[in-house]
Residue, then its C-alpha position, 0 to 999 in steps of 0.5 A: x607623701x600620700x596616702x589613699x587607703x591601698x598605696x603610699x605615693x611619695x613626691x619630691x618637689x611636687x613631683x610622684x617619684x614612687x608608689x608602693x602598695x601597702x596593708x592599712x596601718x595598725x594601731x602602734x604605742x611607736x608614735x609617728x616619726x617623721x624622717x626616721x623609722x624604727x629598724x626592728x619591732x622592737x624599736x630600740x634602734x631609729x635611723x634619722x633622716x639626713x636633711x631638712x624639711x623646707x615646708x610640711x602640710x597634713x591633710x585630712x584627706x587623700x590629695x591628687x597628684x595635680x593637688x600635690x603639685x599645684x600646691x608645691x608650685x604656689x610656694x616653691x619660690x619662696x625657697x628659691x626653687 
C-alpha cells in the first residue's frame, strides 16, 4: 500500500490493483494494524486478515508506481513467483 497525502493505492505483487481517495489521517490511541481493521469506533471488535505476508517494507516516503514494481521484481524470485 501507498500512501501520497490524498490517495491509498494498494498493490498485489507489485501490481496497482486499486486507488481510493481518502482524508488525511487522525491522530488514534487504536495503534496501527497491519492485516486487520477495527469493525466500529470503538474497537471492540477486529476482523483478521486470513493469509501471510511474504515480505513488508515501510518508507519514508510516498514510492511511484514503477518504484513499487521494480522492488517487487528484485525479489520476488526468491518466494518463487
Amino acid at each position: 500500500m501507498s500512501y501520497d497525502g490524498t490517495s491509498v493505492r494498494a498493490y498485489l505483487n507489485g501490481v496497482k490493483k486499486s486507488t481510493t481517495s481518502v482524508t488525511a489521517p487522525t491522530a488514534s490511541t487504536a495503534g496501527f494494524l497491519f492485516g486487520a481493521r477495527h469493525q466500529n469506533s470503538g474497537f471492540g471488535s477486529t476482523d483478521y486478515m486470513k493469509g501471510t505476508y511474504y515480505q513488508m517494507r515501510i518508507y519514508n516516503t510516498n514510492l511511484a508506481d514503477a518504484d513499487v514494481t521494480s522492488n517487487f521484481n528484485a525479489i520476488k524470485t526468491t518466494y518463487g513467483l
